[in-house]
Structure formats: C-alpha cells, structure tokens
C-alpha positions in Angstrom: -10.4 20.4 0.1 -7.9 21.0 -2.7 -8.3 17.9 -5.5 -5.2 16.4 -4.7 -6.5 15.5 -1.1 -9.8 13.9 -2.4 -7.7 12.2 -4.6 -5.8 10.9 -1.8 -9.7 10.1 0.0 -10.4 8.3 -2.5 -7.4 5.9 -2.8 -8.0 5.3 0.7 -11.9 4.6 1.0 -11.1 2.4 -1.9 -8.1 1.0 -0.2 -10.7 0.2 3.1 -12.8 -1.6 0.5 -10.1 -3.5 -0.8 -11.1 -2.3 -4.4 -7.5 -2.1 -6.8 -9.4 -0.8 -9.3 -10.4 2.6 -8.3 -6.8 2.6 -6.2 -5.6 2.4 -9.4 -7.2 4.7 -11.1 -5.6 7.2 -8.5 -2.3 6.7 -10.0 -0.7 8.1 -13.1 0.9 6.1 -15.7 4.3 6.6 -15.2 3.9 5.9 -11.3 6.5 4.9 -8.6 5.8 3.3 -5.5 8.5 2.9 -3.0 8.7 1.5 0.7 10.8 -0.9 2.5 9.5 -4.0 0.8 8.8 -3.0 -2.8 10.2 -0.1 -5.6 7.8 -0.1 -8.7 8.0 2.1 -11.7 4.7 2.1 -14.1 1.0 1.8 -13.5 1.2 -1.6 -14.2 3.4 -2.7 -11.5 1.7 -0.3 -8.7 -1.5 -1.5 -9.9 -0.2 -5.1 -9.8 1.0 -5.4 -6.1 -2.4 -3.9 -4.6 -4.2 -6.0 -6.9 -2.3 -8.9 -5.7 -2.4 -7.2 -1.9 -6.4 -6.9 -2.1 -7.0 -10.0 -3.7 -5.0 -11.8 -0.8 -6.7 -10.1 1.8 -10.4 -10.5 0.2 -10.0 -14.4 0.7 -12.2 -16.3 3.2 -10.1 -17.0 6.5 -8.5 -13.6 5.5 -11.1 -10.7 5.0 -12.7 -11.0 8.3 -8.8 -9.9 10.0 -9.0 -7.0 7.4 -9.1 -3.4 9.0 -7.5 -0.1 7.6 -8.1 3.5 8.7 -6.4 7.0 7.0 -5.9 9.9 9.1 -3.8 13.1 8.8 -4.5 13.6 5.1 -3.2 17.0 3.5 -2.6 17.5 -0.3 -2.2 20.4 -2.2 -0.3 21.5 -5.4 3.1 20.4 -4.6 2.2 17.1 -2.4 0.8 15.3 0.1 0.8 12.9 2.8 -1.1 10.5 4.9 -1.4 8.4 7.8 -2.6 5.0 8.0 -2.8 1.7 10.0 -3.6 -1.5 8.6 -4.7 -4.7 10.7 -4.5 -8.4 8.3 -3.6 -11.6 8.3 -0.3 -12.8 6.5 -1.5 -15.9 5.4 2.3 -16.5 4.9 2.6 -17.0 8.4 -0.9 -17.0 10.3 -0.2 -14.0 11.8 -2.1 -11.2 13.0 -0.6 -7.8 11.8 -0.8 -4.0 12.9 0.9 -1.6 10.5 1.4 1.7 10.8 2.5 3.5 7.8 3.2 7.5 6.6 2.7 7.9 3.1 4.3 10.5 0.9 3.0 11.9 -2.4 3.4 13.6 -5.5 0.9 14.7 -8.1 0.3 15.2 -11.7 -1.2 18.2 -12.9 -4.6 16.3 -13.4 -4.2 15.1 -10.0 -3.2 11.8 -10.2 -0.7 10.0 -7.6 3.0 10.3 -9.3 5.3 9.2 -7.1 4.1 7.4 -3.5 6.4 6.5 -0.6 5.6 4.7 2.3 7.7 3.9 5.5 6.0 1.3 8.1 6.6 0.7 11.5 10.0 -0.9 12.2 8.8 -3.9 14.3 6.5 -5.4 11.1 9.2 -7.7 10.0 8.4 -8.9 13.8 4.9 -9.2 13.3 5.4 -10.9 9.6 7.5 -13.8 10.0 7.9 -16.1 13.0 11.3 -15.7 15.3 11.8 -12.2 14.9 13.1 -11.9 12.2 14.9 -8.4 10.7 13.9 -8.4 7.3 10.4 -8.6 5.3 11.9 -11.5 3.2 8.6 -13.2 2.3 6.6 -10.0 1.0 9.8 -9.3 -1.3 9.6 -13.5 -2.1 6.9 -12.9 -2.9 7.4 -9.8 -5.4 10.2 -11.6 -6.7 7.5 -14.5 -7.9 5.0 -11.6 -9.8 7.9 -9.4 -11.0 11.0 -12.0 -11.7 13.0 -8.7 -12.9 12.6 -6.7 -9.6 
C-alpha cells in the first residue's frame, strides 16, 4: 500500500474513533479543507472544525448515533481519494443523519494531507435542518461562531 494510502487509513480509523488528534496529525501545516459547508486554509483551522466535529459527536445523547465507514481508498504519489458514509445526530436539530461523502486529496512529499475536498450527498441539507431546507445554514452558523473571519 503506497504511504499516502495508509495515511489516508489512518485519518479514517481515527476519524471512526472520533480522535482529532491523530486526524490531525494527518494534515500538513499549510492545509486546505474545502466542501459545501466549510473552506479552511491552515492546520489550525482544519484541525479546529474536526476537533469541534468530534467533540460534538463524543457527547452523551450523541455518541451512541455515531457510525462512520471508509471504503474505496487509493493514494499514491500524485493523490488520492476516498469514500465514506457517516451516520450522527445533529444535535442542532435532533435529527438522525446519513452522509455520504467522496473525498479528494493531495499530498506533501512526507505524506501528509495538503489539500482535502469533500462533496456530500445533496439531500443532507434535507436531513440537517427541519422543512427541507436547501442550504446547510446551521453547520456554516455555526463556523461563523468558531472562525468570525470565515
């Protein structure tokens, strides 16, 4: 398995364990993480919205909901990718969610994650907030409230 896969294993057993810390240990300092919801430059950031994701999702009433599998993961010198579905509770709401994301990566030479991208299902906004509605307004709310300049 070239490095840059286990690398991307072992984001995502951490990521199953909820543990931030070894995720972000997978990353490179001068990181970006994009999908529909956030667009973070630097470690720091990254580092700061899994923390804030696993920390969530490791509270009682919450934890017992939480479910995530990886599949289809390929890396090599020039990138990777990587399939995954995540089951949680958005405590927001009370809601029961199923997401199903493709990630997209980049690597350092050391094989850390440099640039991640990940696109979810279209019917999570759905699944998020009550009514239907189109846009993920809460999870960028609640960005907004960790990272005022975003």
């Amino acid at each position: 398995m070239h490095p840059n896969a286990q690398t991307l294993q072992r984001f995502y057993s951490a990521f199953a364990q909820l543990d931030h810390a070894t995720m972000a240990a997978c990353y490179a300092p001068d990181a970006t993480f994009d999908d529909e919801a956030f667009s973070l430059k630097g470690r720091e950031q990254v580092v700061g919205m899994w923390r804030m994701l696993c920390t969530a999702t490791q509270k009682p009433g919450a934890r017992e909901h939480w479910k995530l599998d990886s599949s289809g993961i390929e890396a090599d010198a020039q990138g990777g990718q990587a399939h995954w579905e995540a089951h949680y509770l958005f405590s927001a709401t009370g809601r029961t969610v199923h997401n199903i994301i493709d990630g997209r990566f980049t690597f350092t030479p050391d094989g850390l994650i440099a640039t991640h991208r990940d696109r979810f299902s279209p019917n999570i906004s759905r699944q998020l907030v009550e009514g239907g509605a189109k846009r993920v307004f809460l999870l960028i709310l609640g960005c907004q409230v960790l990272w005022p300049g975003l």
